[in-house]
C-alpha positions in Angstrom: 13.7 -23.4 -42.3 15.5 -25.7 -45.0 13.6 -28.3 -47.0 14.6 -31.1 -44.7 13.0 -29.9 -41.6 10.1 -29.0 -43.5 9.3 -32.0 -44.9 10.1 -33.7 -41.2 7.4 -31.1 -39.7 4.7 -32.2 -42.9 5.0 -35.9 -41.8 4.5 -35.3 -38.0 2.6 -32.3 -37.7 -1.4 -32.2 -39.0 -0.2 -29.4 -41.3 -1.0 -31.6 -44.4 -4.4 -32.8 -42.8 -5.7 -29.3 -41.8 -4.7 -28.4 -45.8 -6.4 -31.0 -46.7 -9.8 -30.4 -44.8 -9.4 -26.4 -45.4 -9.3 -26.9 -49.3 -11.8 -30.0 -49.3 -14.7 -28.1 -47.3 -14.5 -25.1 -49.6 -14.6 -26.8 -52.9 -17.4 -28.5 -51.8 -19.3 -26.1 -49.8 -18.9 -23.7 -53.3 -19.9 -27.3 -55.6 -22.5 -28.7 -53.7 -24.0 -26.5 -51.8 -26.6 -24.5 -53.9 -26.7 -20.5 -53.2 -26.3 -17.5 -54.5 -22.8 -18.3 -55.6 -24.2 -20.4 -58.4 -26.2 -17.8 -60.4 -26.3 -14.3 -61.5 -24.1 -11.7 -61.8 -22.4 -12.7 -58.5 -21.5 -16.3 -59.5 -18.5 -16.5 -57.9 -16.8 -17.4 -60.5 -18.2 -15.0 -62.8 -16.2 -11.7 -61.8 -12.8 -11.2 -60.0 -14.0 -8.9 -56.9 -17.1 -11.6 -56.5 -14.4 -14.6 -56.6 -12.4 -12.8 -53.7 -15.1 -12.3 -51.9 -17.0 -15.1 -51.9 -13.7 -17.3 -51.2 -13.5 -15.1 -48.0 -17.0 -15.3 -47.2 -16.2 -18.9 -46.6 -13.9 -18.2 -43.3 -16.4 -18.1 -41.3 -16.7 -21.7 -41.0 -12.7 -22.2 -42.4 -11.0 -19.8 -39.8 -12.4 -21.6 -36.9 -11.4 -24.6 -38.3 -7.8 -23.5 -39.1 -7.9 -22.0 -35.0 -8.8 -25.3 -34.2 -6.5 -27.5 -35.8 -4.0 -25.1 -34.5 -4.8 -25.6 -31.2 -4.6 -29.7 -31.7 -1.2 -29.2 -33.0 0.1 -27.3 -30.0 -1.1 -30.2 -27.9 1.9 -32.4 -29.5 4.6 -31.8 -26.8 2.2 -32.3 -23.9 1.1 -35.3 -25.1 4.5 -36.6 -25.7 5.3 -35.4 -22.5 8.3 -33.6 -24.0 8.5 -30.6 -22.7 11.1 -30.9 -20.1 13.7 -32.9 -22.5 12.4 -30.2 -25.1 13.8 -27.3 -22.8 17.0 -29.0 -22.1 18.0 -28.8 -25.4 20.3 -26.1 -27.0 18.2 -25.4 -29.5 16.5 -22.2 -28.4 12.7 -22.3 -27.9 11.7 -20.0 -30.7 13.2 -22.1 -33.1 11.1 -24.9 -32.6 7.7 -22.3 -32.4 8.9 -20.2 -35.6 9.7 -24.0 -37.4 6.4 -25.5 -36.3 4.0 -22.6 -36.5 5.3 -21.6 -39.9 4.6 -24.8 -41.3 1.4 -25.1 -40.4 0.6 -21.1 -40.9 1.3 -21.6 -44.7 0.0 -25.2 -45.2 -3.7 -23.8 -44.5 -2.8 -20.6 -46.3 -1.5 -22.6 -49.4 -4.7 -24.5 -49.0 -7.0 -21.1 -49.5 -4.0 -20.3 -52.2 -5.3 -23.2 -53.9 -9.5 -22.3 -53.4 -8.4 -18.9 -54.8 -6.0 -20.5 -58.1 -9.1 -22.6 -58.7 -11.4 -19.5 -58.9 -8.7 -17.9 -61.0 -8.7 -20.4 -63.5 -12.6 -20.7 -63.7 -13.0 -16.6 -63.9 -10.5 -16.7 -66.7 -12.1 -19.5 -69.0 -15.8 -17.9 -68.2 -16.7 -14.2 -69.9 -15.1 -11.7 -67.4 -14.0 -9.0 -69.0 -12.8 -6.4 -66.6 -9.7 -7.7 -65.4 -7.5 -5.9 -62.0 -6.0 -6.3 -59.6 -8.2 -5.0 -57.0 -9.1 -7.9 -55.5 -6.3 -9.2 -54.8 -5.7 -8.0 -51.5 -9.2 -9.2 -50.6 -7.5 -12.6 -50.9 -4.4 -12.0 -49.2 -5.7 -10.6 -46.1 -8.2 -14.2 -46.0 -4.9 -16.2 -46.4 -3.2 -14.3 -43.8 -6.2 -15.0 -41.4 -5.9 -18.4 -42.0 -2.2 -18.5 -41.1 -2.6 -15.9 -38.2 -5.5 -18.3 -36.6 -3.7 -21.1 -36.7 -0.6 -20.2 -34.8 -3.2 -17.9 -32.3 -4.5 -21.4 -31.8 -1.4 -23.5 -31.6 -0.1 -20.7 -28.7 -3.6 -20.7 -26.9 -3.3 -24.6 -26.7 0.4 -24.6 -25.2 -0.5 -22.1 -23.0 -4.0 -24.0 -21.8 -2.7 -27.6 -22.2 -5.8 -29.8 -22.3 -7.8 -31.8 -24.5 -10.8 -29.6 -24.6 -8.7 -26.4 -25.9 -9.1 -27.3 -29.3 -13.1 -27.6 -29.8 -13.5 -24.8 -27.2 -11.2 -22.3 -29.4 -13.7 -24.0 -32.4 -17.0 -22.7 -31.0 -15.2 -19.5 -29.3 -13.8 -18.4 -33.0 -17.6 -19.4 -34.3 -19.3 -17.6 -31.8 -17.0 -14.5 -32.5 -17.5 -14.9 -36.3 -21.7 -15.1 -35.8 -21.4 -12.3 -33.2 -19.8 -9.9 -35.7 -21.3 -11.2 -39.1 -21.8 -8.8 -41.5 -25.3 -9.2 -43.2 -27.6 -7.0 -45.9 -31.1 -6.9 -44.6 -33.8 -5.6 -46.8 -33.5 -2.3 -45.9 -29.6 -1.9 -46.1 -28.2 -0.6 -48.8 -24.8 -2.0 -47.7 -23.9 -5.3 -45.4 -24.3 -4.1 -41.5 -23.4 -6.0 -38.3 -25.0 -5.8 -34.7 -22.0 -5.1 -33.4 -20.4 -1.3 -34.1 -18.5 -1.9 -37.6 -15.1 -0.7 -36.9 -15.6 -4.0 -34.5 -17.1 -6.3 -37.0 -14.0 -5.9 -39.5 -11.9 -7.9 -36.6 -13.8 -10.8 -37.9 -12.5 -12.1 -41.6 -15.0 -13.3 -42.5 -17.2 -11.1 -45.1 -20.9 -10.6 -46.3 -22.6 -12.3 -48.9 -21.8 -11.0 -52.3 -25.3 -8.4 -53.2 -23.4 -6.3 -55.6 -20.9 -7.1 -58.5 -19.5 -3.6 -57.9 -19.1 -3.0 -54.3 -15.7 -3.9 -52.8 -14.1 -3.1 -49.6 -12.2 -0.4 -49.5 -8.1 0.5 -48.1 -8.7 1.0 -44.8 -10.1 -2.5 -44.4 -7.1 -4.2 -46.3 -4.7 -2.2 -43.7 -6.9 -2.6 -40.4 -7.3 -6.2 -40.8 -3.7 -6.8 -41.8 -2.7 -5.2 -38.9 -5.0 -7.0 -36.5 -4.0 -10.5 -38.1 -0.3 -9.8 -37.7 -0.5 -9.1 -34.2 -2.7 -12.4 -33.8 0.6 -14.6 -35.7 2.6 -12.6 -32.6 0.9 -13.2 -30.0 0.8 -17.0 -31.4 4.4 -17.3 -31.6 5.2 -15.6 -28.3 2.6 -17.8 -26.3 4.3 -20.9 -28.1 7.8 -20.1 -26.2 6.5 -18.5 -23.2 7.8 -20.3 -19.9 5.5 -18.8 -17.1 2.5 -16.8 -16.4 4.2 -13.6 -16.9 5.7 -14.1 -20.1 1.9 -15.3 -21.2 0.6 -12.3 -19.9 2.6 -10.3 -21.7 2.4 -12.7 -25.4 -0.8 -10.9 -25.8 0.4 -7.1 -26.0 1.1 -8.0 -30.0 -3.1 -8.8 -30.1 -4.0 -6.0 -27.9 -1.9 -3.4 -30.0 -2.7 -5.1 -33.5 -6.4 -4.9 -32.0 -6.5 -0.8 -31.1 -4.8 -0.1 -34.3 -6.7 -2.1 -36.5 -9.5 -0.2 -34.5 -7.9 3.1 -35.3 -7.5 2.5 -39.1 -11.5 0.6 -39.3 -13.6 3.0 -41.0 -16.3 3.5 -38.3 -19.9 3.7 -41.5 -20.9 0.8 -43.0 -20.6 2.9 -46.6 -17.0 3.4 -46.2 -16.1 -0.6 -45.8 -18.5 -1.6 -48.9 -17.3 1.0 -51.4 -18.1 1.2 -55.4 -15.3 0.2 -57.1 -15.4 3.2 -59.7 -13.5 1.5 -62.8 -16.3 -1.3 -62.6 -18.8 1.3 -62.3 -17.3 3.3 -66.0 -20.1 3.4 -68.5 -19.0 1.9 -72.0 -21.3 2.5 -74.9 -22.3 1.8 -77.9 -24.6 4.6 -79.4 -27.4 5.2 -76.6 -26.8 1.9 -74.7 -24.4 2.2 -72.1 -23.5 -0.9 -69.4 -20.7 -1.0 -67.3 -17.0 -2.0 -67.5 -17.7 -5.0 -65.3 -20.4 -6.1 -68.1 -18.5 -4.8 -71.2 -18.9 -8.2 -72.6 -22.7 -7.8 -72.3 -22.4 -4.9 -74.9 -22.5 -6.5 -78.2 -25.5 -8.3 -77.0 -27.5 -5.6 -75.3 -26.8 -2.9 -78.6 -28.2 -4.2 -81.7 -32.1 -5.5 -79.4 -31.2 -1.9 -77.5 -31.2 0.8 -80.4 -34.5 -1.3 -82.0 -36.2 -0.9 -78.4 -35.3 2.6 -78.8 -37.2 3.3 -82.2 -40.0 1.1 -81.3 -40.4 3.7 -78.3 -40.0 6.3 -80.5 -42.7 5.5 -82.3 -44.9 4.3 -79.5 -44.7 7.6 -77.0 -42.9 10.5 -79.5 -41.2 13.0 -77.4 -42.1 11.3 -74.2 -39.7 8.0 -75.1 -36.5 7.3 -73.4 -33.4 8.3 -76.1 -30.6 6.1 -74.0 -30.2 2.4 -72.1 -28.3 2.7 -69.2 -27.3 -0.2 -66.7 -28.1 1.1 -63.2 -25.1 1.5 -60.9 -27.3 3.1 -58.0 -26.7 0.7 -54.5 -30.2 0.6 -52.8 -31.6 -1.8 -50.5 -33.2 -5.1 -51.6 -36.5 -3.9 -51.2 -36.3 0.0 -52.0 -37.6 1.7 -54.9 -35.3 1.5 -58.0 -33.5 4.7 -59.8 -36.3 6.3 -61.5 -35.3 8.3 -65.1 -37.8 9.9 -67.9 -35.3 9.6 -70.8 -33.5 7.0 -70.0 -33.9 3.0 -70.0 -32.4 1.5 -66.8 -31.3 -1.8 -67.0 -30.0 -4.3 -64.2 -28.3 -7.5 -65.2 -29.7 -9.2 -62.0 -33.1 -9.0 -63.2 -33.7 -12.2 -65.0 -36.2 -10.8 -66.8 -33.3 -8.8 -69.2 -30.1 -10.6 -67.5 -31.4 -13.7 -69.2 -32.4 -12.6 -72.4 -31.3 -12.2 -75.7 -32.3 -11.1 -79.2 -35.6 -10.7 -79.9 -36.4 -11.4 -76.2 -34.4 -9.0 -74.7 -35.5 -6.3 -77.5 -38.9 -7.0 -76.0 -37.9 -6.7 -72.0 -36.5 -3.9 -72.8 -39.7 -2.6 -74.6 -41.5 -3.3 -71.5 -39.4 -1.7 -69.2 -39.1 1.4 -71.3 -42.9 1.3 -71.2 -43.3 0.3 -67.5 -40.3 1.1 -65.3 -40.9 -1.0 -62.2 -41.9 1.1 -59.5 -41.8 -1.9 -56.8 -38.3 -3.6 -55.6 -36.7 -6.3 -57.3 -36.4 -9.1 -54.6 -33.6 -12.1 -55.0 -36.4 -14.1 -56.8 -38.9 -11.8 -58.5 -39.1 -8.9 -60.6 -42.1 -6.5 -60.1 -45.3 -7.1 -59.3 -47.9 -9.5 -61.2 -49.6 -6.1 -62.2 -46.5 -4.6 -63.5 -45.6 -7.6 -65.5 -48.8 -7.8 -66.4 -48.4 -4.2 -67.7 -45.4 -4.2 -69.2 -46.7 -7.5 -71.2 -49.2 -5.5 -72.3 -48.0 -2.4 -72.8 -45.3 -4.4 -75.2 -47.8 -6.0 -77.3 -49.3 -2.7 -78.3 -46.4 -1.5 -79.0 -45.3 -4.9 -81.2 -49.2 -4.9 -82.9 -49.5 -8.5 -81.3 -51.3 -10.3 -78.5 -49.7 -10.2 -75.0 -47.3 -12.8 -74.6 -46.3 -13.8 -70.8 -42.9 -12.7 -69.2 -39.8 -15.3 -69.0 -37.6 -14.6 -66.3 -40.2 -13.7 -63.3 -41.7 -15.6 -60.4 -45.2 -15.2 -61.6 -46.5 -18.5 -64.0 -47.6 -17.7 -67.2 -50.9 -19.0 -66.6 -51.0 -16.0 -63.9 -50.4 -13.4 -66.4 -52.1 -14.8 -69.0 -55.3 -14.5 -66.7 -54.5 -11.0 -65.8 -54.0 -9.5 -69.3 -56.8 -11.2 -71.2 -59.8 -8.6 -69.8 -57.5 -5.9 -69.7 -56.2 -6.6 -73.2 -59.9 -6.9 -74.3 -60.8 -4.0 -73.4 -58.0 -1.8 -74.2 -58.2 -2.7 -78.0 -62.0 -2.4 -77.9 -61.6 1.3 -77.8 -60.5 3.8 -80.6 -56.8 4.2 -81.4 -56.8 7.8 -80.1 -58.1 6.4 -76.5 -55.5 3.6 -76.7 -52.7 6.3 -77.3 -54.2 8.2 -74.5 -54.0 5.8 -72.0 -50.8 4.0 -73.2 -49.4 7.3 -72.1 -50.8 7.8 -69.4 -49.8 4.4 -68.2 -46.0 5.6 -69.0 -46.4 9.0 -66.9 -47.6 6.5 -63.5 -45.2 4.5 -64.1 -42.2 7.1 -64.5 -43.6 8.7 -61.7 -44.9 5.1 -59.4 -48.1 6.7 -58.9 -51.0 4.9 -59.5 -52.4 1.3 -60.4 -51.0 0.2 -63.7 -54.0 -2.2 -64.9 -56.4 0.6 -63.5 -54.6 3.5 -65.9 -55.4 0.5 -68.5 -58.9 0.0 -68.0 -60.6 2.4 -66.6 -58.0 5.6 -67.9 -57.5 6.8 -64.6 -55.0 6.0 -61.4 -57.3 4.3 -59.0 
């Protein structure tokens, strides 16, 4: 296809327009709308793996759109009523498909092209400092399906030549999207579907991003290709099929990209969503460790780290944690967090240490060192009031000050204020010895999630 025709198929085709839309919805669905792409450690422009993902996450609204644009394209020669002069000509049939279906393929792919170079640029001028090429395929596989869905639509519409094709193929490829949607409940420690997931990877779409260090794994990359490419052929043969058995036979490319694809899906949940490993690397500095992915959170997390160290030193003596370790342990939104005696275990998402820094963080990390939070972390709060409330306190002592509220949790200072005050009152009403005692003993039921924490503070015994 030279440069002439192309530019003749631009100006009479809805290529441009179905660009157009494509890259306009995303950029403002990813602006506008506020979600879970806009803070955290899965901003989406934050890391490259959450970029990729969260760009593809956006085809399930984009792919039927691309489907359906498609179809309204291949509805140009019957409503020209060309067809028959069309045939006559000596130009042979698959040149005009391959010529009209490419143009329009890899307008809407340059369109997520262009989603994916403005990600680029805004991972690159933000703090990321684990850079690969990993998910790079995440994003050519979600620009192939945009291609692939188009010309599947354009051949469905020549095939069925009627004005209701097009938004009928835009609620089918919906429909087929919601059916197979991948989603993390609160027990899943990975994104499932309702549908068997070798069958849910046949839609392109992807689940939100829960984890900066999952990323889907080879098999995925390959089975989806696969599927997509024999989507684009069956496409292209049902745009220059002339009867019912030549349309019959257009979709043996689908059906055989289909069972292949089906053959190469991994068939567990765990094997699509996999750890990416390198991300996952520990790099430290002395006894605080975070991962490659946050290796620019390093420098921050050391110097308030090593002083939260020594101030548990001196606050538990051979019962205080000697490292800081980010957690890399997947678990379910809800589920109990990775539990350690001698070590500190950090997660960025919690705002209560992603947030902080300095003196701030040195005393978050106090508190969780003190308190490890036995209850999940939910997308909006961090422990319970009585474990904030125990860590607050449990912080002060340590610090020789009054109990100062948490930042960073869903629970108003007034709250914890309330809380600590008769607690507090109490606890420094008795002998230093009995205030050791129980400090400690708080540590132990915490470590170990058994017990009240305000009870092991008042009264010197789990409830």
């Amino acid at each position: 296809m030279n440069l002439r025709i192309l530019r003749i198929e631009l100006r009479r085709s809805v290529a441009l327009w179905a660009g157009a839309v494509v890259l306009a919805t995303a950029v403002a669905y990813l602006h506008l709308i506020p979600g879970p792409w806009w803070t955290g450690t899965v901003l989406w422009t934050a890391q490259w793996t959450s970029m990729a993902l969260w760009t593809r996450c956006l085809l399930f609204f984009l792919w039927p759109l691309a489907v359906g644009f498609g179809a309204l394209q291949g509805l140009r020669d019957h409503r020209s009523k060309m067809s028959e002069l069309l045939t006559s000509t000596p130009r042979p049939a698959r040149h005009r498909a391959a010529t009209l279906a490419g143009t329009v393929a890899c307008t809407v792919a340059s369109a997520f092209a262009l989603l994916v170079l403005l990600g680029t640029v805004r991972v690159l001028a933000g703090d990321a400092s684990y850079t690969h090429l990993g998910w790079l395929p995440i994003s050519l596989v979600g620009a192939l399906a945009l291609g692939s869905g188009a010309v599947l639509g354009m051949g469905v519409a020549r095939a069925l030549p009627s004005v209701l094709t097009p938004p009928a193929l835009v609620v089918c490829a919906l429909l087929f999207n919601q059916f197979l949607r991948q989603t993390q409940t609160l027990d899943d420690v990975v994104p499932t579907s309702a549908a068997p997931n070798r069958v849910s990877l046949l839609s392109p779409s992807v689940a939100d991003v829960r984890e900066t260090l999952l990323t889907l794994s080879v098999p995925v990359h390959l089975g989806q290709t696969l599927w997509l490419l024999g989507m684009a052929a069956t496409g292209l043969a049902l745009l220059v099929a002339a009867g019912p058995r030549a349309r019959l036979l257009a979709l043996t490319p689908l059906l055989a990209g289909g069972v292949l694809a089906l053959l190469l899906l991994p068939s567990e949940p765990r094997d699509t969503y996999v750890i990416d490993r390198a991300a996952a690397a520990r790099v430290c500095d002395g006894p605080v460790c975070v991962t490659t992915l946050q290796r620019a959170r390093l420098d921050d997390v050391a110097g308030p780290g090593r002083e939260a160290l020594r101030l548990l030193r001196g606050a538990l003596g051979d019962q205080a944690p000697v490292a800081i370790r980010e957690t890399t342990v997947l678990r379910a939104i809800l589920s109990t967090p990775e539990r350690s005696r001698d070590t500190v275990l950090i997660d960025f998402d919690d705002r209560v240490i992603g947030d902080a820094r300095g003196e701030r963080l040195t005393r978050a990390l106090v508190g969780q060192g003190m308190v490890p939070l036995c209850y999940a972390r939910s997308d909006t709060e961090s422990g319970t009031l009585e474990e904030t409330v125990a860590q607050s306190i449990a912080t002060a002592w340590v610090l020789g000050e009054d109990p100062r509220p948490l930042d960073g949790t869903v629970h108003a200072a007034s709250d914890q204020a309330d809380e600590a005050r008769p607690v507090w009152k109490k606890l420094t009403a008795l002998p230093r010895p009995e205030q050791q005692r129980r400090i400690s003993a708080l540590h132990a039921a915490a470590v170990s999630c058994s017990g009240d924490p305000l009870a092991v503070l008042s009264d010197g015994a789990s409830r």
